[in-house]
N, C-alpha and C positions, 0 to 999 in steps of 0.2 A: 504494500500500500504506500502509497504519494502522498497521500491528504487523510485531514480529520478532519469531518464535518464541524465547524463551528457551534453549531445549536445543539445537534445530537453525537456529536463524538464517534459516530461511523469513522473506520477507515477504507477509502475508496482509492480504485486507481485510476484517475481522470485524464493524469497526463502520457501522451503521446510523443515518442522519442524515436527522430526516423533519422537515418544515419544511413550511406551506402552501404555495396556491400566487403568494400576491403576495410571500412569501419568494424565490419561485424568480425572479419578474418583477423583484425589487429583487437577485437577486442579481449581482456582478461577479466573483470569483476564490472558487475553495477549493480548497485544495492540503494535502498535508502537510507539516511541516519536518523530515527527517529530522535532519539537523545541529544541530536543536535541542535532543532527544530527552535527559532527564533521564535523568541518572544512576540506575539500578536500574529503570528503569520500559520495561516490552516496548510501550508505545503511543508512537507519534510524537505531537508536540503538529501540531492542526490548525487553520490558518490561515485565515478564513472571511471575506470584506470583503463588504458590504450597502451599497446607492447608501440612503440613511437623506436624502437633501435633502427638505425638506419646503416643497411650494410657496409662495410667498408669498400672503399676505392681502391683497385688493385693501382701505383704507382706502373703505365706503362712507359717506358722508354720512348724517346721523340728523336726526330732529327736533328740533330744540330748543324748548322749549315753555316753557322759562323769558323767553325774548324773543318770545312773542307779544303784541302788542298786545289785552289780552284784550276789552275793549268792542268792537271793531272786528272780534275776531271773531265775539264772539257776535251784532251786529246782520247779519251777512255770512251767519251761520249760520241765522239765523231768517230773515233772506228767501229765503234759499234751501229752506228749507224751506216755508214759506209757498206761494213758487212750485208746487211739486212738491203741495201741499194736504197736509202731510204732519203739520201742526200742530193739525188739524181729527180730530174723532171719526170714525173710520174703522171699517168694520163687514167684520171679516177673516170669512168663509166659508167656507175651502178649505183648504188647503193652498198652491193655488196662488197664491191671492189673499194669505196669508199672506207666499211668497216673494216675489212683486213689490213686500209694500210692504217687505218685510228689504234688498231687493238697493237700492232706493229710496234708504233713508234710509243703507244702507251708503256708495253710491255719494256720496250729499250732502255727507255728511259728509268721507270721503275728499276728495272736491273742494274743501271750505272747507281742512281742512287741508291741500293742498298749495300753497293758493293764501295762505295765510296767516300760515304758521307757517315762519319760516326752518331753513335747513339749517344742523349745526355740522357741524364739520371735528374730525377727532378728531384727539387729540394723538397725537403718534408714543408718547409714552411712557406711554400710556396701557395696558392688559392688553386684550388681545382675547381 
């Protein structure tokens, strides 16, 4: 029960507590405190506790691009494209001929930069 009638001392449960449903999935206890129950006031105060933890952030590695050795990559970057003939006047057709050479020089490049650009380590006190 919520309330005590005023005049007759009934206890009723009048009030309506709507909440979603990862409210309900985080909920642990809700009760009312009768013994708490303010002076002149017909509602019990109601006590409501929520699991509120919030999982932690895995710290992922990022690129750093201020410590790349930049000549080293761009000569790394242009044979590699080179390779692939990706440097060369290319005569797109299609669609599909379009995505082969996006996915192409996507791919290229990805691969220069993982092979060439160090990981930082992020500070702890840094703001995620």
């Amino acid at each position: 029960p919520s309330l005590e009638a005023s005049n007759i001392k009934n206890l009723t449960h009048p009030d309506n507590i709507f909440g979603t449903k990862g409210f309900l999935e985080r909920l642990i206890s809700c009760s009312t405190l009768p013994n708490r129950q303010p002076s002149r006031a017909d509602h019990f105060p109601i006590a409501t506790t929520f699991n509120l933890e919030l999982p932690a952030v895995k710290d992922t590695p990022r690129c750093n691009f201020r410590m790349v050795n930049w000549p080293d990559f761009r000569d790394a970057l242009k044979s590699a494209l080179q390779a692939k003939h990706l440097l060369t006047t290319i005569s797109i057709t299609d669609a599909v001929a379009f995505e082969q050479v996006r996915t192409d020089l996507m791919d290229t490049i990805a691969n220069i930069v993982q092979e060439h650009v160090p990981l930082s380590k992020p500070s702890p006190y840094s703001k995620q």
